[in-house]
N, C-alpha and C positions, 0 to 999 in steps of 0.2 A: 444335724445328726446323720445326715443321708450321706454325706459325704464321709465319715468316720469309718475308722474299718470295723469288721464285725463285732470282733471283739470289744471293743471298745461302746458300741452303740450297746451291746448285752451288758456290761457290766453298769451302764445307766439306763438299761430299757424300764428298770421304774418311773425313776424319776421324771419320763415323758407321760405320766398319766399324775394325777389327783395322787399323791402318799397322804396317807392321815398322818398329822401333827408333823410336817416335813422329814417323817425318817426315811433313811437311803432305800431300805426295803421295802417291799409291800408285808405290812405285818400280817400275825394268822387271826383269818375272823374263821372262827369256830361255829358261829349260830347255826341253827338247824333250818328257823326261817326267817323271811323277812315281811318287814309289816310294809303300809304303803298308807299316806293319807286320806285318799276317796277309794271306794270298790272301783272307782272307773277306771286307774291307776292300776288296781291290782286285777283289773281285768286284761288290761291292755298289757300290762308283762305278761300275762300268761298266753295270751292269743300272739306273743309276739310281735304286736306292732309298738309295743317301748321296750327301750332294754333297760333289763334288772335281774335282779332276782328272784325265785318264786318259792324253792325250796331247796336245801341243803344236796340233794342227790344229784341235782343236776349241775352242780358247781358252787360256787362262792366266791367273793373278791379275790381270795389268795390265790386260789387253783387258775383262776381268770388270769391272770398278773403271768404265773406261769406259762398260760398258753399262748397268750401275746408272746415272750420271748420265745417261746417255739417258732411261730409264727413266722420270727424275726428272722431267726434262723435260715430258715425253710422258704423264706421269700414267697409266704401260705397267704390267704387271704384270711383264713380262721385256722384253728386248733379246739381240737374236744380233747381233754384229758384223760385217765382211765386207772382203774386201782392197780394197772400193771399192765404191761404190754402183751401180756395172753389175752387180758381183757380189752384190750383196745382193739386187736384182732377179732376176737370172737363176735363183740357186740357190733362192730362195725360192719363184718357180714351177714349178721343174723340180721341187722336194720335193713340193708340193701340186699339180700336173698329173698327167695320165695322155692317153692316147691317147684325141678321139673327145671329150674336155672343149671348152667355150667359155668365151672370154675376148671380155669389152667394154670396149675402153681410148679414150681421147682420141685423137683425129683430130691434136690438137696437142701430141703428144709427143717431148719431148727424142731430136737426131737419134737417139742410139746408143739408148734405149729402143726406137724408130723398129723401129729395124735388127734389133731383139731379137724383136719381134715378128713380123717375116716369119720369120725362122730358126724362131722356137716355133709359124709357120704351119705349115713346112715337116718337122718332126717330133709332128705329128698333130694340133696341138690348134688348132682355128678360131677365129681372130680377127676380129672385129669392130669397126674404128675409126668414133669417131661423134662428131658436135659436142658436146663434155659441157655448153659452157655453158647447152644445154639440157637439162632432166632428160628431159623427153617421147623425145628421140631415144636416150638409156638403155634405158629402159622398150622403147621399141619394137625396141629390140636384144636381147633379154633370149630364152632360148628354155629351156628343161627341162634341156640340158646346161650351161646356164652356172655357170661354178665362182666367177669373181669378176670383177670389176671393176676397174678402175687406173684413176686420174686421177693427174694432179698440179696443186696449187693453182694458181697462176701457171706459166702455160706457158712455155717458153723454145722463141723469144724472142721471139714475139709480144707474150707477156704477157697472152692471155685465160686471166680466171678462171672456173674450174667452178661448176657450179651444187651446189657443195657440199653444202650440206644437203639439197636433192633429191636427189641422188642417193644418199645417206646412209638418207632415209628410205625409198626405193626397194629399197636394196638389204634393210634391216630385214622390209619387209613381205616378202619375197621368198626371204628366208634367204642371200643371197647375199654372198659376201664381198666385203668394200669394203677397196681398198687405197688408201693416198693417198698421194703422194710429199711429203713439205713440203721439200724440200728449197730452194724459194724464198723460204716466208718464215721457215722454221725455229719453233722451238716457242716463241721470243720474240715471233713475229707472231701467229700462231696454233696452239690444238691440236686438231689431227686428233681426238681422242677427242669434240670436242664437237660435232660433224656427225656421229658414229655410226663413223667410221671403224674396220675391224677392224686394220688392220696399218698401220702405219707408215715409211714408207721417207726414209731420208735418204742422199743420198754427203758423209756426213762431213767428202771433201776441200773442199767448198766454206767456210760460212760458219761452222758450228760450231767447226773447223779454224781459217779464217781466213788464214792466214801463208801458204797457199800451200806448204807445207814436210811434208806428207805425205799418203796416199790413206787412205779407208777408206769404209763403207759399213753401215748398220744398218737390219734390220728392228722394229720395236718390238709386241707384242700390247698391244692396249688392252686386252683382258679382255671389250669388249662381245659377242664374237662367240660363238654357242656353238656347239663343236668335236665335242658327242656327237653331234651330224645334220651332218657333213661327210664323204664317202663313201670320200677317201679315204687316211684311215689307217691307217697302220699298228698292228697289234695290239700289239707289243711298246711302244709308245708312250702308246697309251690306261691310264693309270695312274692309280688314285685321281681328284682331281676332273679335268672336261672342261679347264679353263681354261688351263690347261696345255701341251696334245698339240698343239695346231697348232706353237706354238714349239719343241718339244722334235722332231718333227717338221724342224723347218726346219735346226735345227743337226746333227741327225745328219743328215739322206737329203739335206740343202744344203749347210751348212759341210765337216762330217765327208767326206763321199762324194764331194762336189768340191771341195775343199780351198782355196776360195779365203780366206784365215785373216789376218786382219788382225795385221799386227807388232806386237811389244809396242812395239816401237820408236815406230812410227808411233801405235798407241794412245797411249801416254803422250806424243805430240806433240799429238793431238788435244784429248785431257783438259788439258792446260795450256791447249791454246788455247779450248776454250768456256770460259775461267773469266770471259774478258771477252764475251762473244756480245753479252749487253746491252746493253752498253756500245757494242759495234762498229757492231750493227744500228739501234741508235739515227742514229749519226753517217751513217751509209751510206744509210740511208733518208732525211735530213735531205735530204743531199747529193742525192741522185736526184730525190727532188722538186723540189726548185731547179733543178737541171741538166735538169728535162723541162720546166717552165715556160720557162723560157731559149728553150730548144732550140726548142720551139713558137711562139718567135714571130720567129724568124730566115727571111728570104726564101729563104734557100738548105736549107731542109729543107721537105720536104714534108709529112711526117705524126712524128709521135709518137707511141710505142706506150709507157703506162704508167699501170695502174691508177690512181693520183693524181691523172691528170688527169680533171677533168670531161668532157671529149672522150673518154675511153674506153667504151667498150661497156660494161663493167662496171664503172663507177669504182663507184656505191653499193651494186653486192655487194662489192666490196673493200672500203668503208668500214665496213659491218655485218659482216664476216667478219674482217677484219685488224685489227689495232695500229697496224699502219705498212703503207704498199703495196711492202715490197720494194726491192731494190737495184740491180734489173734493170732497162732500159729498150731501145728499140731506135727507131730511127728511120729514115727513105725521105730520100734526099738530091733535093734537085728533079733537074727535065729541067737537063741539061749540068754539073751536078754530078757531077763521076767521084770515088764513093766513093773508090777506092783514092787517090786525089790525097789528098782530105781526111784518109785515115787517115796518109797520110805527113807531111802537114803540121802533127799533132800529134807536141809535141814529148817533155811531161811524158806523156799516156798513154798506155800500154802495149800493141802488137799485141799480144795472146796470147786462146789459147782457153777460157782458165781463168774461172771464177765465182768469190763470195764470196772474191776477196783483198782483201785491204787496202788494196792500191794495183787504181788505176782503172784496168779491161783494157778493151778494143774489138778487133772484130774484122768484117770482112765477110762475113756470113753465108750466103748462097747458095753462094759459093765454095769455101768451107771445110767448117764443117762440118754443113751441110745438103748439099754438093755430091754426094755419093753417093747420096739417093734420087731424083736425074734433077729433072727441071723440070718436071713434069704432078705428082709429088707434093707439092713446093713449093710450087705454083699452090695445091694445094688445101690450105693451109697456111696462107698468104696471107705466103709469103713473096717479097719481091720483089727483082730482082737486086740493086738499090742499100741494101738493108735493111744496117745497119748494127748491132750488139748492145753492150753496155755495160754492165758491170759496174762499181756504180760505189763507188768506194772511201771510205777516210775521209780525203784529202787534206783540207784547207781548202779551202772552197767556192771560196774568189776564185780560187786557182791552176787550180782545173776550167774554171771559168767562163775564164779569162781563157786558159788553153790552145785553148778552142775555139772562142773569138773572135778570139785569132792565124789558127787554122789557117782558119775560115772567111773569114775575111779575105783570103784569096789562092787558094783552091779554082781552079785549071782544070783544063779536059777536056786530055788528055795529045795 
């Protein structure tokens, strides 16, 4: 299987474990808990020195199934699951924070991460947002209590890219932990482990998912990070080798403690849906290129935001970083163009908030869901009122294409 290409090993990574009654999938085991023959058994799962089960919040066979194929992905040594990728964020720093810690994250991060870190301002631990696309403004954010770092690849929805591997190498010389969110280009674009990244973050509900038809959310350990000089674990957790503790860590004092526990339900929604991810991100990237080329050369748009294009800030760190530039794009309607006009005069695309579906969503973004951190932090985001975001799906090019040449076709200010 090791020699298989990825795709191919994901679309049988069941089948390499125990399936009950030989079927292709790992089916949904729903129990709440599990029993064990002797207490000394159901001792020993819970203290962690046998693996099992012990009770429903902290996973079950289905969501397990799942995070192995993350795993797979991500070339991780483990994966913790999460009822959503807010939750696999939150709980994951709340497990490895402490009071009087520093955090250095991107200045352009996804709104509700945004939001996440004022709140984790406001119960002790100092944040530091900084332009990642440079490494130097990392480095000079960096102080004695800093615990880790967060970026995410491609921003939403501007769409600047990190300076990746600086920062990566930054955080190595430093001992600092590197998180990275891939949730924009997924592990089919790129993998986090190869910039040094320590943990891995995705919200599942977007492209892995795909269908738009359930929530979840994963942390992943790459393995690179070592866990015996992080300050602050817990002793009952430090067991046998280091590599280990941070994740074991994450699922009990994160998953366990605060319960946000991904359905078996929605796990095995997930799991059938990355079976195609390649497949999807292929077409969706396709589509987005085209649809930003287009886009960029119509009178009634102002700017185009998307790695792919040569006009991006960082189109040739996307190109030496990525496979593909992503699904995302976003654009600035000109002077007298009233966004809202334009989103109503699409007919085929989709209002909605959502990422990574299959069908092409758009939405106006200052409004919506940038509109609760005010207009000074916007500004400095470089989001603009008429900024528009696009997710863009795997329709048939012509019907994208030919959708936003209807609608731009008759754009007025109201």
């Amino acid at each position: 299987m090791k020699n298989l290409h990825l795709s191919t090993r994901l679309l049988h990574a069941d089948r390499q474990a125990t399936v009950e009654h030989g079927a292709i999938h790992k089916p949904l085991h729903i129990a709440t808990a599990y029993s064990y023959e002797t207490a000394a058994e159901l001792t020993a799962v819970f203290q962690g020195n046998q693996s099992g089960y012990v009770y429903g919040r902290q996973g079950n066979p289905t969501t397990a199934a799942l995070e192995a194929k993350i795993s797979l992905l991500e070339g991780a040594v483990g994966t913790v699951s999460f009822a959503t990728g807010m939750a696999a964020i939150c709980s994951m720093m709340l497990a490895l924070l402490k009071k009087g810690d520093h955090v250095v994250a991107s200045q352009f991060l996804f709104g509700n991460t945004a939001s996440w870190m004022q709140t984790l301002s406001q119960i002790g631990c100092d944040v530091t947002l900084v332009d990642a696309t440079e490494t130097a403004h990392v480095a000079a954010a960096l102080r004695p209590a800093t615990r880790l770092v967060f970026v995410e690849t491609i921003a939403n929805p501007r769409t600047q890219v990190a300076d990746l591997n600086g920062i990566g190498a930054l955080c190595a010389q430093r001992g600092v932990l590197y998180v990275v969110d891939s949730t924009m280009t997924t592990p089919c674009l790129f993998q986090a482990k190869s910039v040094g990244a320590s943990l891995v973050i995705h919200s599942l509900s977007k492209s892995i998912c795909g269908h738009g038809n359930a929530l979840g959310g994963s942390v992943s350990d790459t393995g690179l990070f070592d866990w015996s000089g992080y300050p602050n674990l817990h002793g009952a957790y430090c067991k046998g080798t280091s590599t280990g503790w941070g994740l074991l860590q994450i699922r009990k004092k994160g998953l366990r403690d605060i319960g946000a526990t991904l359905s078996a339900e929605h796990g095995h929604r997930i799991a059938v849906g990355a079976e195609t991810l390649a497949l999807r991100m292929e077409r969706a990237c396709a589509n987005a290129m085209q649809l930003a080329l287009w886009l960029e050369q119509q009178p009634q748009i102002a700017r185009v935001y998307y790695p792919g294009l040569p006009s991006h800030p960082q189109h040739e760190r996307s190109r030496s970083l990525f496979s593909g530039h992503g699904a995302l794009l976003a654009f600035e309607t000109a002077a007298g163009i009233d966004p809202f006009v334009l989103l109503d005069n699409l007919a085929l695309i989709i209002k909605s908030s959502h990422l990574g579906d299959n069908r092409t969503l758009a939405i106006p973004v200052a409004h919506t869901i940038f509109w609760e951190m005010g207009a000074e932090q916007r500004a400095s985001m470089g989001i603009a009122d008429s900024l528009i975001r696009v997710s863009v799906g795997i329709e048939a090019i012509d019907d994208l294409l030919g959708d936003f040449r209807q609608a731009l076709g008759k754009p007025r200010t109201p």
